[in-house]
VEXDREN-2710 file (C-alpha; in Angstrom, 1 decimal):
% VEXDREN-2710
k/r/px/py/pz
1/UNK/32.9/43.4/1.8
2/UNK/34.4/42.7/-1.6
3/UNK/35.5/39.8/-0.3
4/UNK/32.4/38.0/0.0
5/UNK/29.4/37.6/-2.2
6/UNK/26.8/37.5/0.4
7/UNK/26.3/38.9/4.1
8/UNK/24.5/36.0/5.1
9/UNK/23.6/32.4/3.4
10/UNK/20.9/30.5/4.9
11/UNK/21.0/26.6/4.1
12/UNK/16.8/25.5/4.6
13/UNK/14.0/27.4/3.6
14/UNK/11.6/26.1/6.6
15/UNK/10.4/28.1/9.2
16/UNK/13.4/29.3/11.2
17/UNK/15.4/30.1/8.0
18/UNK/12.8/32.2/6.0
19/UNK/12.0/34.0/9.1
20/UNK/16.0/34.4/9.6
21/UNK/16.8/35.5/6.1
22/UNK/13.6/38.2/5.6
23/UNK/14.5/40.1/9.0
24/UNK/18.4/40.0/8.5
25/UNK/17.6/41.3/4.4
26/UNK/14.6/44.1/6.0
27/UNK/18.1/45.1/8.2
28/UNK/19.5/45.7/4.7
29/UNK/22.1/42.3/4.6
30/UNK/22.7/40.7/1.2
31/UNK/20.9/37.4/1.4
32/UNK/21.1/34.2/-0.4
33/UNK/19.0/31.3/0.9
34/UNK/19.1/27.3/-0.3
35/UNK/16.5/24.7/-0.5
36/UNK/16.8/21.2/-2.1
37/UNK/13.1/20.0/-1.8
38/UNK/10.5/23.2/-1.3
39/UNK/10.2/26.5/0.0
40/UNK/8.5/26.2/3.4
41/UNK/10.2/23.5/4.7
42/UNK/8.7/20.8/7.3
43/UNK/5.7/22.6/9.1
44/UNK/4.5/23.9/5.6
45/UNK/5.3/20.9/3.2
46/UNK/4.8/18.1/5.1
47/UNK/4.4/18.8/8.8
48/UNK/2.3/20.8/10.7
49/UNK/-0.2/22.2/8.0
50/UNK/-0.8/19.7/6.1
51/UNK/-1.1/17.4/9.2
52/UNK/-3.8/19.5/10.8
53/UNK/-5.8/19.8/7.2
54/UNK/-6.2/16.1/7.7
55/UNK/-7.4/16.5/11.7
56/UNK/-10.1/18.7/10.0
57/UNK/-11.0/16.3/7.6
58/UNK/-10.9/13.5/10.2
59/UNK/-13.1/15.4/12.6
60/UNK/-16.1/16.1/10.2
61/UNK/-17.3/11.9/11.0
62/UNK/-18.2/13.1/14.4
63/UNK/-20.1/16.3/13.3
64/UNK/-22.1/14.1/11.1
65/UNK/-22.7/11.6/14.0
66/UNK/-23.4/14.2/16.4
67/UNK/-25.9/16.5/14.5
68/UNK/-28.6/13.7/15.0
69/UNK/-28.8/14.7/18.5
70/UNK/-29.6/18.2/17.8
71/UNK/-32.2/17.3/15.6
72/UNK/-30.2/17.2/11.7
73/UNK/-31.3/14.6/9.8
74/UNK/-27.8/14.1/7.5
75/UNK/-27.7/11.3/4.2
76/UNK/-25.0/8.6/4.8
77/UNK/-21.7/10.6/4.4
78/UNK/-18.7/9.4/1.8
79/UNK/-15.6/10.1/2.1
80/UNK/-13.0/10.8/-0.8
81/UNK/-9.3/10.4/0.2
82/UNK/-8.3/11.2/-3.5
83/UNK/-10.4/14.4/-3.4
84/UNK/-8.7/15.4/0.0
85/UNK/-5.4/15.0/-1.2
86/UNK/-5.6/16.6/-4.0
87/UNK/-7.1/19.7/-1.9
88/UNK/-4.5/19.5/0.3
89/UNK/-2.0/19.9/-2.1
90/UNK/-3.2/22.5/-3.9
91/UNK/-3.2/24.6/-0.7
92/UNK/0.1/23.5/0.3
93/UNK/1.1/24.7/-3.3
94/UNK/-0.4/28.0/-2.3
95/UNK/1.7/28.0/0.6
96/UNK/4.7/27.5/-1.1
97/UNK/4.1/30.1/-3.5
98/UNK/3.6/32.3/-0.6
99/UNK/6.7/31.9/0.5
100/UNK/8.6/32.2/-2.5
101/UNK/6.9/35.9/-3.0
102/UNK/7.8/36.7/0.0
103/UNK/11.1/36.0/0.3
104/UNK/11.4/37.4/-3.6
105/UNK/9.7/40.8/-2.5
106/UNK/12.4/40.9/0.6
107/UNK/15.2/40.5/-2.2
108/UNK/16.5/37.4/-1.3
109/UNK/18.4/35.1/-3.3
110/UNK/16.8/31.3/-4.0
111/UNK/18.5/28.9/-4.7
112/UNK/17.0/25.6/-5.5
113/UNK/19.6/23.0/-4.5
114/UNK/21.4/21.3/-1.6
115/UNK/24.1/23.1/-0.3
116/UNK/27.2/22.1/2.1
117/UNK/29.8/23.9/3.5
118/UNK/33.5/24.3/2.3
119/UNK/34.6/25.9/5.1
120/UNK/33.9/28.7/7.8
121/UNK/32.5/31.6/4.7
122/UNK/32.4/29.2/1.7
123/UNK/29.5/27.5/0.4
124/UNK/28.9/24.9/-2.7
125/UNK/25.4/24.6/-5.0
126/UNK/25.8/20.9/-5.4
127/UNK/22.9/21.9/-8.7
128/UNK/25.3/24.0/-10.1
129/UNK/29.0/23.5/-8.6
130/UNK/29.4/27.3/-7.6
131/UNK/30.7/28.5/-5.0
132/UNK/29.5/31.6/-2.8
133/UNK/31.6/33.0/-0.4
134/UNK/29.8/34.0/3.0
135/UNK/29.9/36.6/5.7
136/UNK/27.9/34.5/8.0
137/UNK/26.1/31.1/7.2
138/UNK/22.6/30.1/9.4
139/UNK/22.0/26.3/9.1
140/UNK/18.3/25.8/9.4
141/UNK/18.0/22.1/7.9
142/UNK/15.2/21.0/10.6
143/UNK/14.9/17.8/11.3
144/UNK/14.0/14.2/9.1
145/UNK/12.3/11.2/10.3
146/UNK/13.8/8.6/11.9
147/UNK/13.0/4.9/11.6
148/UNK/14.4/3.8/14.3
149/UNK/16.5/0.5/14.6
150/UNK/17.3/-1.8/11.5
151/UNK/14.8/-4.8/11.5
152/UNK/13.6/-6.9/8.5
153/UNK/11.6/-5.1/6.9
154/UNK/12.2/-1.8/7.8
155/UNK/11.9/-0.9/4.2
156/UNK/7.8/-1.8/4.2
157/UNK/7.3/1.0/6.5
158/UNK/6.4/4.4/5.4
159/UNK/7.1/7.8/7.7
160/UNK/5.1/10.6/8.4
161/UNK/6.3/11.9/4.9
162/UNK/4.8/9.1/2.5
163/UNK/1.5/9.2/4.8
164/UNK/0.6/12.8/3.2
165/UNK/0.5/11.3/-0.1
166/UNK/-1.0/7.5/-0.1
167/UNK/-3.0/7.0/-3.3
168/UNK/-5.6/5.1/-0.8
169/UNK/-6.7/5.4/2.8
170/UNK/-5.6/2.4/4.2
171/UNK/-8.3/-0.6/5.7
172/UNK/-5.9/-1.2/8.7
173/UNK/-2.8/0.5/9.8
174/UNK/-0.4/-0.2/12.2
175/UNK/1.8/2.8/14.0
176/UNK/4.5/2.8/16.1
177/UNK/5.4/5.5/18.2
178/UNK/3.9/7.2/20.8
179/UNK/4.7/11.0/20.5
180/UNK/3.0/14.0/18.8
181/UNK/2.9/12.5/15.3
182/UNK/2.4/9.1/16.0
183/UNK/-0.7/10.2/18.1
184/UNK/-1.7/12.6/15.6
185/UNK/-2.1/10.3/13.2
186/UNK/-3.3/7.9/15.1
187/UNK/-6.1/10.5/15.8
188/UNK/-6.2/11.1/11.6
189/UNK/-6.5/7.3/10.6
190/UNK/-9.5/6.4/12.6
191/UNK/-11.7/9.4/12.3
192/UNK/-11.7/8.6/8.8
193/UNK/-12.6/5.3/8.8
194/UNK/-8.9/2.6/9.0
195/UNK/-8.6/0.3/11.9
196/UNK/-6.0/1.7/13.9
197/UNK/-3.0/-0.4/16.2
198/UNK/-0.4/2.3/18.2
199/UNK/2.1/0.2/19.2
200/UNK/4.6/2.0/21.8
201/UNK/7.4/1.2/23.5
202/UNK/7.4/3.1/26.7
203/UNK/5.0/2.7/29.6
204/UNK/2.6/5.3/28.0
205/UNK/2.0/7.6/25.2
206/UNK/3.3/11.0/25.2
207/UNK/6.6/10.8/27.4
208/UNK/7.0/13.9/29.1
209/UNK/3.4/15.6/29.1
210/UNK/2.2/15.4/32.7
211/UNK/1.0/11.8/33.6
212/UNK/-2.6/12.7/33.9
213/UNK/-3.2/14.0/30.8
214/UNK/-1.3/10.8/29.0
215/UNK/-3.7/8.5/30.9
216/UNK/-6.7/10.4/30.1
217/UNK/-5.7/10.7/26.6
218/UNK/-4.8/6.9/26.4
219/UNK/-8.7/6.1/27.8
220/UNK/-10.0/8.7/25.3
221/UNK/-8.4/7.3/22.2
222/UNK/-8.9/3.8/22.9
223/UNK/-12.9/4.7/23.8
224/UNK/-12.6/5.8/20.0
225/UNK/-11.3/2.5/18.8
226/UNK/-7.8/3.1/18.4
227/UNK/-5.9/-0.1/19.9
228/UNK/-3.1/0.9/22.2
229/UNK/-0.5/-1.5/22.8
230/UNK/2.5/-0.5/25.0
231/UNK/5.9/-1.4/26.5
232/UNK/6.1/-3.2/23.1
233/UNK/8.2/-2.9/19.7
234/UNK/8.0/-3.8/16.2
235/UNK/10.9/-6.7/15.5
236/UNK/10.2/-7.0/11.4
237/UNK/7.6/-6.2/9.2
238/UNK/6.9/-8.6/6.0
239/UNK/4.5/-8.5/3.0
240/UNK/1.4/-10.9/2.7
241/UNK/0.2/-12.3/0.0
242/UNK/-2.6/-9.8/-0.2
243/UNK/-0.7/-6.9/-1.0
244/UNK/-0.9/-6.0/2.7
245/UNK/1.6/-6.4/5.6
246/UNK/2.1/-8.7/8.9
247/UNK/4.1/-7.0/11.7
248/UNK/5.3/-9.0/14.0
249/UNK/6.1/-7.4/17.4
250/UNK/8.6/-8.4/20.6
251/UNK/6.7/-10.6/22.1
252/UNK/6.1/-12.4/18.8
253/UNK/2.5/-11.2/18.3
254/UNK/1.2/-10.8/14.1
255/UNK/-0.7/-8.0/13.1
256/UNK/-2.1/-8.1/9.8
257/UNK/-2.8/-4.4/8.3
258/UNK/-2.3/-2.9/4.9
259/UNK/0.3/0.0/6.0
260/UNK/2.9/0.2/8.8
261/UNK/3.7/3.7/9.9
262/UNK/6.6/4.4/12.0
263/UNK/6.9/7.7/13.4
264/UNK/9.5/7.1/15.7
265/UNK/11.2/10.3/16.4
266/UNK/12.8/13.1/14.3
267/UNK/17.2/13.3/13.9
268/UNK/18.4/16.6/13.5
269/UNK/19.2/17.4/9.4
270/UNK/23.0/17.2/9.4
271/UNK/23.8/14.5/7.3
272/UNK/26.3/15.8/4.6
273/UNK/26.5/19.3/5.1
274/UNK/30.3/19.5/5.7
275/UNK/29.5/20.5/9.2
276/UNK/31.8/18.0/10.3
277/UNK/34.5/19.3/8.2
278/UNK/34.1/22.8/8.7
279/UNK/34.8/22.5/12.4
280/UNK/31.2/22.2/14.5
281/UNK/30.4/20.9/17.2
282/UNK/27.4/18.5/17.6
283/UNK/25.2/17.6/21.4
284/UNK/24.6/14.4/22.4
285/UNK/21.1/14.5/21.1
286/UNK/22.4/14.8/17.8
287/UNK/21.3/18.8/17.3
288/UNK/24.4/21.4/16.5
289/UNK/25.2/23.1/19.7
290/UNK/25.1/26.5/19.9
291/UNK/24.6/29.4/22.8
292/UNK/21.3/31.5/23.7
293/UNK/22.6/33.3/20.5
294/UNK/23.0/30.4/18.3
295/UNK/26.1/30.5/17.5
296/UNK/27.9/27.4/16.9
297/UNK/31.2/26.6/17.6
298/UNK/32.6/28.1/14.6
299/UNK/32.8/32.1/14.3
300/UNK/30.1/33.0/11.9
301/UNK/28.3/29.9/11.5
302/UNK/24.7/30.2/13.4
303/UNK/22.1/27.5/13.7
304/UNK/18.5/27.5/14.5
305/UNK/15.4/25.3/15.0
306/UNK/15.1/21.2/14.9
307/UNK/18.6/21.0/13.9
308/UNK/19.7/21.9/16.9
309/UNK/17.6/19.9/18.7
310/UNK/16.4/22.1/21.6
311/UNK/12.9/22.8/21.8
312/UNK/11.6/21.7/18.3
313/UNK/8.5/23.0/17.5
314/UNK/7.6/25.5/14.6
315/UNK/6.9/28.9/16.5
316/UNK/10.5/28.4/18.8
317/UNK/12.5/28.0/15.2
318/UNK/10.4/30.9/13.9
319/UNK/11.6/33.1/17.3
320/UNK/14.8/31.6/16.7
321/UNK/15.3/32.7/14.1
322/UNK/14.1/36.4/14.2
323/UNK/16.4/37.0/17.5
324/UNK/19.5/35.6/15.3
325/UNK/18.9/38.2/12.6
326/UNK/18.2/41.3/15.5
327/UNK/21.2/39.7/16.9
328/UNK/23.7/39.8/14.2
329/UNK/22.4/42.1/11.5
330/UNK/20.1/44.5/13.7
331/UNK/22.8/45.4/16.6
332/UNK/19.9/44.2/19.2
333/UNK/21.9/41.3/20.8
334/UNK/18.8/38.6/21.3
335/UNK/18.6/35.0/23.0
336/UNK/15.3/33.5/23.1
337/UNK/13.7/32.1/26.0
338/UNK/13.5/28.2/25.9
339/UNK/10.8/28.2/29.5
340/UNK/7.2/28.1/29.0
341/UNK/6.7/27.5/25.8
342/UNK/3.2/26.2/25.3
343/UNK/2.4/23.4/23.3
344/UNK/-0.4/21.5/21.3
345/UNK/-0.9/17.8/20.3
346/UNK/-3.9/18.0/17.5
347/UNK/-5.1/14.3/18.9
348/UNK/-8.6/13.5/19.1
349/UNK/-9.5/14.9/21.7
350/UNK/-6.6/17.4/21.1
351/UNK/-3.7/18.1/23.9
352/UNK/-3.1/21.4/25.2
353/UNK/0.0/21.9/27.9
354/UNK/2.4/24.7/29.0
355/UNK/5.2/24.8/31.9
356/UNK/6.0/22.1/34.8
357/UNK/3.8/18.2/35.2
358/UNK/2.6/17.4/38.2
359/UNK/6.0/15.4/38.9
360/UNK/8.1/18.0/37.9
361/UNK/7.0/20.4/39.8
362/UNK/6.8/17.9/43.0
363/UNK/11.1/17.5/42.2
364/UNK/11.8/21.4/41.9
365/UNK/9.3/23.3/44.3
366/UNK/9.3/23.2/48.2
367/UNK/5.4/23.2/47.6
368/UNK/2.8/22.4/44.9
369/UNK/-1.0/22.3/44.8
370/UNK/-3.0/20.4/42.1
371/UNK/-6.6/21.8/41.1
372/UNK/-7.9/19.2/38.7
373/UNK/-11.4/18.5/36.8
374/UNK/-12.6/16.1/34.6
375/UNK/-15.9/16.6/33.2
376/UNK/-18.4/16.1/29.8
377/UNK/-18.3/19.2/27.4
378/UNK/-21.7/20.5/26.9
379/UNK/-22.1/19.9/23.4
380/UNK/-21.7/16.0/23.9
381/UNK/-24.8/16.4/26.0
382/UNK/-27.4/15.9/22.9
383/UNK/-24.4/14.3/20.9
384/UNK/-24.8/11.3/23.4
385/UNK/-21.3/10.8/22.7
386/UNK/-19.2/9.3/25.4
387/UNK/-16.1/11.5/25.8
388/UNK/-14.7/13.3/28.9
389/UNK/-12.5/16.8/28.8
390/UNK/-9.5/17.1/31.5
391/UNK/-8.2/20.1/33.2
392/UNK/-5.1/20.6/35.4
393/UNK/-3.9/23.8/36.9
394/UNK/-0.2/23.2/38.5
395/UNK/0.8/26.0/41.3
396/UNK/3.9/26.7/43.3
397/UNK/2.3/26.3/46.7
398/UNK/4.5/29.3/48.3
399/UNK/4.5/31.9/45.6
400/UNK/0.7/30.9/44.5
401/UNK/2.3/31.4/40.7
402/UNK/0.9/28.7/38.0
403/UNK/3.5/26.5/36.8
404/UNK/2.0/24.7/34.6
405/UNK/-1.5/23.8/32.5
406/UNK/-2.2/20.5/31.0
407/UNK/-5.7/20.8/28.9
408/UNK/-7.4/17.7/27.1
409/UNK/-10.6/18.1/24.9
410/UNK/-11.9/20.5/22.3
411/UNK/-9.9/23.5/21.3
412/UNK/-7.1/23.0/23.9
413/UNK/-4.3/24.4/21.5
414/UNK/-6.4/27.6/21.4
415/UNK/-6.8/27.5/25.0
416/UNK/-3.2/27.0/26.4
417/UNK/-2.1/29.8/23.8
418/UNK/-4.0/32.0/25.9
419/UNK/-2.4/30.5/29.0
420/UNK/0.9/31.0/27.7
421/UNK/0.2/34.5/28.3
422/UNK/-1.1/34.5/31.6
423/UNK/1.9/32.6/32.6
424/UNK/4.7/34.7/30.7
425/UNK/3.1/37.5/33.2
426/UNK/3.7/35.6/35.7
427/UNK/-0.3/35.0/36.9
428/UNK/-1.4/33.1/40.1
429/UNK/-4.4/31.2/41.1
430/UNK/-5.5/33.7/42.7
431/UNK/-5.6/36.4/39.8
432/UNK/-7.6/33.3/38.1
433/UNK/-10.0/32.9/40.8
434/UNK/-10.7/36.8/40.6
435/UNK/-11.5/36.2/36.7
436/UNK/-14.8/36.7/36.4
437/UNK/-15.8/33.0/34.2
438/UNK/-17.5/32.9/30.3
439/UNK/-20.8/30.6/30.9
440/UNK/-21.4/28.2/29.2
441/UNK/-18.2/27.4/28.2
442/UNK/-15.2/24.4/29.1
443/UNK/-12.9/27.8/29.3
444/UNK/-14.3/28.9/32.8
445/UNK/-13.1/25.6/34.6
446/UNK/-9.4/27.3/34.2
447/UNK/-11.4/30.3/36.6
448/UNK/-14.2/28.1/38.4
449/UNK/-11.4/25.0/40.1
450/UNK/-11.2/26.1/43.7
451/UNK/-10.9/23.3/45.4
452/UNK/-7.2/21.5/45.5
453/UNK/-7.4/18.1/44.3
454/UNK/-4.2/17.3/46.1
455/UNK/-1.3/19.3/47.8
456/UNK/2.3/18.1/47.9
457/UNK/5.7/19.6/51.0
458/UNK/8.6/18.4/50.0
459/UNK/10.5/17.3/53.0
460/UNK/13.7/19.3/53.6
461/UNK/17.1/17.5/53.5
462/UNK/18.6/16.6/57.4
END
């Protein structure tokens, strides 16, 4: 061991690398981790927390809308976007702190700078210049946002990152994307009051959630006011005279607004690392390649979570991970499980989904049944609000196992967690039918959908 400072140095303090560098240190390894902007990473700084403190917020207009109905008699409400940013903040500073105690109470090293590799063991402090020599090094850089393209203008645009911290809540904004953050904030923007434009270039939002649920979503968000305009592009983006933007898109339409979002996608973090250089190998996604154990394709360099481009959500990096440290420090050889991994989209209504669409299913099973409902959840009955749930149960017609849920309306994130479990014990419809159902709740259509909206044989190769 003399010959190295540190059993293990972890390069990003998000998710996946705190999680990594607490288990490996609780298995006794020397630990020394790096971070160049904050402890936390992504989900914590900038990402998931702070993104669904702003859902909260957003949802509140409706409350106060709704509460009429049920006989509340509430003043005009005013909103503060200063006074929610600042609260924000504060609890993301929190946060931060959290981490930082917790890694200091599981004796790990910070070290607050960018890092790259010198070689196979050897890592440089770009803050400092020095040099720590490595038993095993665990890139868990995440991911960044990607703008896309180059088009004039592409400098006027702000990402998902600059949106956390606008001094103003912008009159009209225009977004283009169409997946979980473009959505999202789509969702964010109009419940608190901006005129909202999603422009998307695919066929519909959401590429790969089940087809039903995208089209129900699309009809819910645009019956909120969001415009939706798809199979289009942005082509460049220049500043008015009014301090506020025109966007011009492909099929040479202007849209005035007074911020352009582009939240486009995310690139693996690999940029600069010395990855190149030190040997490893890279998909053709972009993400580091590595096994079910993630190891890369140099001895003793490991990566987990975005960067590697595989599944990349918070909770897979976090397992990730853990079953890297059980792997190499805790003799309990560990590959994590990339199927069924549930899923939420905090949209408004919110997006809930686990295991096979409708249309995958229909490619990979001999036979599929479809049990789908759409219906008004109770509380919008005095609300008088306009707004539809959507449930779909997917099922392997010859096994009777579930497959796959797709959930939209309230609390559908909680819902398919609960799924997820169902589904990892491998539950069929009929173990749902035999659940006994929770009245009044949207929770018992999951148990209460008996009749098959649809059922698809796949023909059998002559």
């Amino acid at each position: 061991m003399a010959d190295h400072d540190v059993d293990l140095f972890v390069i990003g303090a998000g998710s996946g690398g705190v999680r990594a560098a607490r288990i490996a240190a609780g298995y006794g390894a020397r630990i020394m981790i790096a971070e160049e902007y904050r402890l936390g990473g992504t989900c914590v700084i900038r990402g998931c927390v702070p993104k669904k403190l702003l859902v909260y917020a957003a949802r509140f207009a409706d409350d106060f809308e709704d509460a009429a109905g049920y006989g509340w008699t509430v003043g005009e409400p005013a909103f503060d976007w200063g006074k929610l940013i600042a609260n924000k903040d504060r609890e993301i500073a929190r946060l931060e702190l959290a981490y930082t105690t917790n890694l200091e109470r599981s004796k790990v090293a910070i070290a607050r700078s960018r890092a790259v590799l010198e070689d196979a063991h050897t890592v440089r402090l770009l803050a400092t210049g020095e040099k720590v020599k490595a038993r095993h090094i665990l890139i868990a850089t995440g991911g960044a946002p990607w703008q896309g393209p180059e088009i004039p203008g592409i400098d006027h645009a702000i990402s998902s990152n600059e949106a956390f911290h606008l001094e103003q809540l912008p009159k009209r904004i225009l977004i283009q994307g169409g997946a979980y953050i473009a959505v999202e904030f789509a969702g964010i923007f109009n419940g608190l009051g901006s005129e909202v434009t999603l422009v998307y270039r695919g066929e519909d939002i959401l590429r790969g959630f089940d087809d039903d649920l995208r089209a129900h979503l699309h009809a819910e968000m645009e019956r909120r006011g969001i415009k939706i305009i798809c199979g289009k592009t942005v082509r460049a983006v220049h500043r008015t005279q009014d301090t506020g933007f025109a966007a011009t898109l492909s099929d040479d339409r202007v849209i005035e607004v007074d911020k352009v979002m582009f939240a486009v996608g995310r690139w693996p973090n690999v940029a600069g690392l010395g990855l190149d250089a030190a040997g490893v190998r890279f998909t053709d996604n972009g993400g580091i390649a590595v096994d079910e154990f993630s190891r890369t394709s140099v001895p003793h360099i490991y990566a987990v979570g975005d960067v590697t481009n595989r599944v990349n959500l918070t909770p897979v990096a976090i397992r990730e991970g853990h079953a890297f440290a059980d792997t190499v420090f805790g003799n309990k050889p560990t590959a994590v499980d990339h199927a069924n991994v549930p899923t939420a989209v905090f949209s408004e209504p919110e997006v809930g989904a686990i295991g096979l669409t409708e249309a995958q299913a229909r490619a990979q099973l001999a036979k599929v049944d479809i049990y789908k409902t759409s219906f008004r959840p109770m509380k919008m009955s005095l609300a008088g609000r306009d707004t539809r749930a959507f449930f779909k149960l997917v099922v392997d017609g010859e096994t009777d196992r579930l497959v796959g849920c797709h959930i939209v309306g309230p609390d559908a994130g909680e819902l398919i967690q609960l799924i997820a479990v169902a589904m990892r014990m491998k539950a069929t419809k009929a173990d749902f039918d035999a659940t006994m159902a929770v009245h009044p709740t949207a929770a018992e259509e999951l148990v209460t959908m008996r009749e098959k909206a649809m059922s698809y044989v796949r023909q059998a190769a002559e």
